[in-house]
Structure formats: structure tokens, C-alpha cells
C-alpha positions in Angstrom: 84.2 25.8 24.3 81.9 25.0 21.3 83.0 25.8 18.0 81.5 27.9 15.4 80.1 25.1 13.5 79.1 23.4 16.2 77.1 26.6 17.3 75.8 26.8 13.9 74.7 23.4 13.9 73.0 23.7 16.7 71.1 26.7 15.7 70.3 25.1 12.3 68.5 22.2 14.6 66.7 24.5 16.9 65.2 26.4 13.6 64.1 23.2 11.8 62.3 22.0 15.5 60.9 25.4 15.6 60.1 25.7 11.9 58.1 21.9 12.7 56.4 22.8 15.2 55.1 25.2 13.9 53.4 23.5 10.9 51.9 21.1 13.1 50.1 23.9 15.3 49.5 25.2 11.7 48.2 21.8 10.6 46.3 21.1 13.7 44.6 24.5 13.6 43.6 23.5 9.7 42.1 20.7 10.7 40.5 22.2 13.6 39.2 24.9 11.4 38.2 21.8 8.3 36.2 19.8 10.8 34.4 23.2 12.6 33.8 23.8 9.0 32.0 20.1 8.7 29.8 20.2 11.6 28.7 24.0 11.0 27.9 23.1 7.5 27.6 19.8 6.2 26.5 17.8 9.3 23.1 20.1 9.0 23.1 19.8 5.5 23.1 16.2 6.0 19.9 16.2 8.6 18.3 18.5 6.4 18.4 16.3 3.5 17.8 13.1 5.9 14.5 15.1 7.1 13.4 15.7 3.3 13.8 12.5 2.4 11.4 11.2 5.1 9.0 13.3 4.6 8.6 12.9 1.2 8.7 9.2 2.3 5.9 10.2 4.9 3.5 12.8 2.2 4.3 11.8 -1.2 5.2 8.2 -1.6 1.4 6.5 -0.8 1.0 3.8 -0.6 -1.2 2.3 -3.3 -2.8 -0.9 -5.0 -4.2 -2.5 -7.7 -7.2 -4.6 -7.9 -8.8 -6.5 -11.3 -11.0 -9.2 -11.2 -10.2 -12.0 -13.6 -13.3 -14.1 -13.2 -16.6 -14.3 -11.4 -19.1 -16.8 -11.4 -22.7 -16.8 -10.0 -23.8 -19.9 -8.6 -27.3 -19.0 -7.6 -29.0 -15.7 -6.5 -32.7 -16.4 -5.3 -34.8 -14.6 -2.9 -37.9 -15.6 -0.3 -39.7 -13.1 1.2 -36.9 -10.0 2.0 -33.9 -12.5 2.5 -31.5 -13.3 -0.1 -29.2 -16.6 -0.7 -26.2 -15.6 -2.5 -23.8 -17.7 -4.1 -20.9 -16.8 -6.1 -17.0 -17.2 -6.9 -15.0 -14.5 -7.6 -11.2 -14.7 -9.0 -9.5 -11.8 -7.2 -5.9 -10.2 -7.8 -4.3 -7.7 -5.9 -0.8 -5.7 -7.2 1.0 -3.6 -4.6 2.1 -0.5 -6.6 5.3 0.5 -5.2 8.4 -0.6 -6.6 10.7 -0.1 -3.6 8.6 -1.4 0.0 6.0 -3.9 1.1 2.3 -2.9 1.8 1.2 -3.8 5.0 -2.4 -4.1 5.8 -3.6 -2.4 9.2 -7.2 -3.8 8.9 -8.1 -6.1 7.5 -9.4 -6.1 3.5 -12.9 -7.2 3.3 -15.3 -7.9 -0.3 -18.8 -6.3 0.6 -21.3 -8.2 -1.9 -24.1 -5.2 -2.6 -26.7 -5.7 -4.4 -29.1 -2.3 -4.8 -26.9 -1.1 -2.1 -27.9 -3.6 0.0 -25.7 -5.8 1.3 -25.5 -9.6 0.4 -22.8 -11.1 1.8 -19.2 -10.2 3.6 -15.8 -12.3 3.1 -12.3 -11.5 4.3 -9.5 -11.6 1.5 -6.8 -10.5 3.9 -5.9 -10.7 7.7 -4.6 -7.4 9.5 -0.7 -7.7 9.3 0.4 -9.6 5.9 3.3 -8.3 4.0 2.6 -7.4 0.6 5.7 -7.5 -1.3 7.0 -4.8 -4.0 5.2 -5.2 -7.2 3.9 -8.1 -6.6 0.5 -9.8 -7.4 -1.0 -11.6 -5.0 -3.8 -14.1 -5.7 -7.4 -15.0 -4.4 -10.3 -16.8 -4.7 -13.6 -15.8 -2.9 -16.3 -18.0 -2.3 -19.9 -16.5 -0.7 -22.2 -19.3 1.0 -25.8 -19.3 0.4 -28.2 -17.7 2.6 -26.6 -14.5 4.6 -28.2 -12.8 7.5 -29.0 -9.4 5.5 -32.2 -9.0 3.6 -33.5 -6.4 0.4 -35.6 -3.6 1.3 -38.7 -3.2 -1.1 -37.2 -1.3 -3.7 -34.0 -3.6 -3.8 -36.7 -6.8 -3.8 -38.3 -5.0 -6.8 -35.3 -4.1 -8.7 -34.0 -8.1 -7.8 -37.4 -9.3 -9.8 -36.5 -6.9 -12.8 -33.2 -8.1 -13.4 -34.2 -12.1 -12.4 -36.2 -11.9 -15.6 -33.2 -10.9 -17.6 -30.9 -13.5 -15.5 -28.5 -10.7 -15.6 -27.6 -9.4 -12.4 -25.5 -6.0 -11.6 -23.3 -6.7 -8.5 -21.1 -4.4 -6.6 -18.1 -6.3 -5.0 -16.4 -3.9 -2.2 -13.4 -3.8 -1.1 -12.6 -1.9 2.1 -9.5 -2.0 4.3 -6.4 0.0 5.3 -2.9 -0.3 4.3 0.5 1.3 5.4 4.5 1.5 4.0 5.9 1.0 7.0 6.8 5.0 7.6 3.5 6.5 9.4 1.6 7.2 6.0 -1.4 4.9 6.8 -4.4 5.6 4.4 -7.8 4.2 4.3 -8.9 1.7 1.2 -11.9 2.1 -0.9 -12.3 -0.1 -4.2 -15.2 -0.7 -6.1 -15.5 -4.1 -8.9 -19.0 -3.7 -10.6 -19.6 -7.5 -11.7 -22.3 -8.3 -13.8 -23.3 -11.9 -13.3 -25.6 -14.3 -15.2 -27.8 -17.3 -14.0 -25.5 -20.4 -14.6 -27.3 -21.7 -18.1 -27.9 -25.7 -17.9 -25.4 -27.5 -19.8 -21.7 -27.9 -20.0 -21.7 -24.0 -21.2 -19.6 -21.8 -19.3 -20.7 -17.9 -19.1 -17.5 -15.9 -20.5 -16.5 -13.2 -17.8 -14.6 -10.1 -18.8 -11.8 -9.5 -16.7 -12.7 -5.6 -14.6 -11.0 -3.0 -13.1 -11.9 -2.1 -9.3 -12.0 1.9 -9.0 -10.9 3.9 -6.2 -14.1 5.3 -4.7 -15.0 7.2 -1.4 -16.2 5.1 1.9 -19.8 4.3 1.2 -22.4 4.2 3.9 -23.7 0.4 3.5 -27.5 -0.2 4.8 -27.3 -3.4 6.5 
């Protein structure tokens, strides 16, 4: 026959199991109700701010660059009859804006020589698909070849005889192309570089170019 103590001591054993078990269904309800608590709240809260951050990825980081030319030289600009021969080298540099991502181009960028609004001569800068990386300037010399197969309407051939008689010549370098960061926000790219080149003077003189801007501008119908 168990003894008092013994009874006690068995009581005393039952109460602590009892008294356990029922912090851990109090424990495991707390967590229950902690992580409810996470997916009801934070998980969305998380999405949401996930969401934002891509679209302000998507609408308000675009994508952006620079263009300057540092030099430009005119190697010859004659004309016979309506057709034009065009020579000229042009030092080119091109910034990517953004600090964080490469620009990606999704045409190619092409330099429209205009003269009048005519067109003189085309030359790819840069393939479809190069990288350009954050904040970096990328470098590059254009060269236009002689004789192209456009030709000046009459009032461009008339405004070409004005300025040959200065041997100043206003020039409108192009630049047209699209670019990308990678996240959907594709935009179009429209820069205009007004040059203003000289007839090469004989001698070992070298005409001094001042290094220009290219503007943003909107797409330009170009008269072939």
C-alpha cells in the first residue's frame, strides 16, 4: 500500500507534467499565432515593397546618356551637280548616366551627318546588344568616306555655296538609337551635336575644335 509521501510524490510529478504540457500547447499556440501573424502581415508588406521597388525601377529610373564631342575634323566637303562627297572625323564619347546598372542598346546607335537637313552620310557607333557599363565613358572615333549615295535639294545646294565661300560649314551630327536597363523600360534615343567645321587650311595649321554638347531632341523626319 503506497505511502503518503509516496502519493504525494506522485501527485507532485503528475502536476509538473501537466503544468509542461501545458506551456508547450501554450508555446506552440504562440508561435502558431507569431507566424499567422507574419504571413497576414509582413509577408504582404514585403511583396508590396518588392512591387514598389520595381516599379520605380520600371517608371522612374530611365535610362539615360551622355554624349559630347571632343573633336571634329572636316577633311573635304565638295559638291557636283546635287551629290555631295563628304569627309570628316569626328571624336565621339558616350557616358552611361546611371550609377548602379549597364545600358544595353536594343538598336543599334547610328551618327546621321545632315547638312540643310539633308542627309550626307550614315555611320554606326554601336551594334544592337553591347553592355554599357555604370558611369562609364566609352570612346569612339567616326570616320565618313567620300562620296555618299544622298544628294542636296536646290535650296540645300544654295545654302552649301553660301557657306563654301565662308569655308565654314554648319553640320548636324545625329545620333539615333534605343537603349534599355535591363527591367522593361526601353526608351527611344534622340541626340543632336551641331558641329561647325572649317575647310582644312594648307599648312601644318590645325583648326582648334571646341569640345560640344549633343542635346536631347525629338525624332526628326530626315529627307533622304
Amino acid at each position: 500500500m503506497p505511502t503518503t509521501s509516496g502519493t504525494r510524490s506522485s501527485l507532485g510529478n503528475f502536476s509538473r507534467r501537466l503544468r509542461d504540457s501545458c506551456c508547450d500547447l501554450r508555446t506552440q499556440r504562440d508561435t502558431s499565432s507569431s507566424l499567422t501573424c507574419l504571413f497576414r502581415y509582413a509577408f504582404p508588406a514585403l511583396v508590396v515593397s518588392a512591387v514598389t521597388v520595381l516599379l520605380v525601377l520600371r517608371f522612374a529610373v530611365a535610362p539615360q546618356i551622355k554624349a559630347y564631342v571632343e573633336d571634329a575634323r572636316l577633311n573635304s566637303f565638295a559638291l557636283a551637280g546635287t551629290r555631295a562627297s563628304f569627309s570628316a572625323s569626328v571624336a565621339l564619347t558616350v557616358r552611361n548616366l546611371n550609377g548602379a546598372m549597364d545600358i544595353t542598346y536594343t538598336r543599334p546607335l547610328v551618327a546621321t551627318f545632315l547638312f540643310h537637313d539633308r542627309r550626307l552620310y550614315n555611320v554606326t557607333v554601336a551594334d544592337e546588344g553591347p553592355r554599357h557599363k555604370p558611369l562609364k565613358r566609352e570612346a569612339y572615333l567616326l570616320h565618313t568616306g567620300g562620296e555618299g549615295p544622298y544628294v542636296l535639294d536646290d535650296a540645300a545646294a544654295e545654302e552649301f555655296e553660301k557657306q563654301n565661300a565662308t569655308g565654314v560649314f554648319e553640320v548636324e551630327m545625329r545620333l539615333s538609337g534605343a537603349i534599355t536597363l535591363g527591367l522593361g523600360n526601353n526608351r527611344g534615343l534622340e541626340l543632336s551635336c551641331p558641329l561647325t567645321l572649317q575647310h582644312p587650311e594648307p599648312g601644318p595649321d590645325v583648326v582648334v575644335f571646341h569640345e560640344i554638347d549633343c542635346e536631347p531632341d525629338r525624332p526628326k523626319k530626315i529627307v533622304f
